[in-house]
C-alpha positions as CSV (number, residue, x, y, z in Angstrom):
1,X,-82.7,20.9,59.7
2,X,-85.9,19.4,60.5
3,X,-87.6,16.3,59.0
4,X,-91.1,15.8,58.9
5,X,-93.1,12.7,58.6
6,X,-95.5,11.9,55.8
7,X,-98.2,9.7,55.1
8,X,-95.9,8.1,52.7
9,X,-93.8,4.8,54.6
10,X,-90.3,5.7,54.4
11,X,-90.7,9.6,53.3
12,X,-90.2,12.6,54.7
13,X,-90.3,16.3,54.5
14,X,-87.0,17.7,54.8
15,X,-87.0,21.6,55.8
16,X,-84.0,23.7,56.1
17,X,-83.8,26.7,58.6
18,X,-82.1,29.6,57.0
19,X,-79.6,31.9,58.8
20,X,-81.2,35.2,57.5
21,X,-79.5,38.9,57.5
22,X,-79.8,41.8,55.4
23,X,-77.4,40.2,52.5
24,X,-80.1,37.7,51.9
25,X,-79.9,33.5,53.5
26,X,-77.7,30.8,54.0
27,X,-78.6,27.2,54.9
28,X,-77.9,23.5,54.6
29,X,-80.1,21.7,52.7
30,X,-78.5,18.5,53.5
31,X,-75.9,17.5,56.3
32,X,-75.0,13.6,56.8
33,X,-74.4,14.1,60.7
34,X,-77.9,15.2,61.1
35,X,-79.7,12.5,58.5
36,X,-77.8,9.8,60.1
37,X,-79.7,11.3,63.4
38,X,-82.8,11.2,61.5
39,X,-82.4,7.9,60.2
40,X,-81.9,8.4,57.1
41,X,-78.6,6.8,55.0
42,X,-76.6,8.9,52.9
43,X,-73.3,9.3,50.9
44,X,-73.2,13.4,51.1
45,X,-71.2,14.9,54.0
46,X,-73.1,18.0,53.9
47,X,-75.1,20.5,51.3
48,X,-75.4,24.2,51.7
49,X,-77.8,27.1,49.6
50,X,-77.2,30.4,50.1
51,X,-79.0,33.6,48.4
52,X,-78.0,37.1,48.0
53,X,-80.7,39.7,47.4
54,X,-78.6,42.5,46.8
55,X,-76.6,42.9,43.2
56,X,-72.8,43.0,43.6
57,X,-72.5,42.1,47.2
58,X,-69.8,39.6,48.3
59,X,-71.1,36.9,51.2
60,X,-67.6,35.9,51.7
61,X,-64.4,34.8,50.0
62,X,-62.5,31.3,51.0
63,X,-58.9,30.6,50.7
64,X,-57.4,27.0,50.3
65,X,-54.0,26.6,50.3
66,X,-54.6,22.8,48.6
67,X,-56.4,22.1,45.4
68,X,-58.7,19.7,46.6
69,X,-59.1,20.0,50.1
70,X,-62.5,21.3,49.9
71,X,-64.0,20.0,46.7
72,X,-67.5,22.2,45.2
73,X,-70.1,20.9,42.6
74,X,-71.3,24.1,40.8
């Protein structure tokens, strides 16, 4: 991720770098460890996008063996 700084006191542009191959992208958008780095508070542990370009195609599949050991906001 890398943070820009604005004109605006306390504001910055926040830019993700995607991991690109031929299924499409995948990037955080928003990661605690490295905001903290940046200065910046948050309660968010970390925040992923990704984007398939091709119809039907499967990016991966996860298993958890406990309900709610890795919680999702969809």
């Amino acid at each position: 991720m890398l943070f820009h700084a604005t004109r605006l006191q306390d504001v910055r542009l926040i830019e993700f770098e995607p991991a690109e191959d031929e299924r499409g992208y995948f990037a955080r958008t928003f990661c605690d460890r490295e905001f903290a780095a940046a200065g910046l508070a948050t309660v968010f542990v970390q925040h992923s996008i990704s984007h398939t370009t091709r119809t039907g195609n499967v990016r991966g599949m996860h298993f958890q063996s406990d309900l709610w050991c890795c919680r999702h906001l969809h």
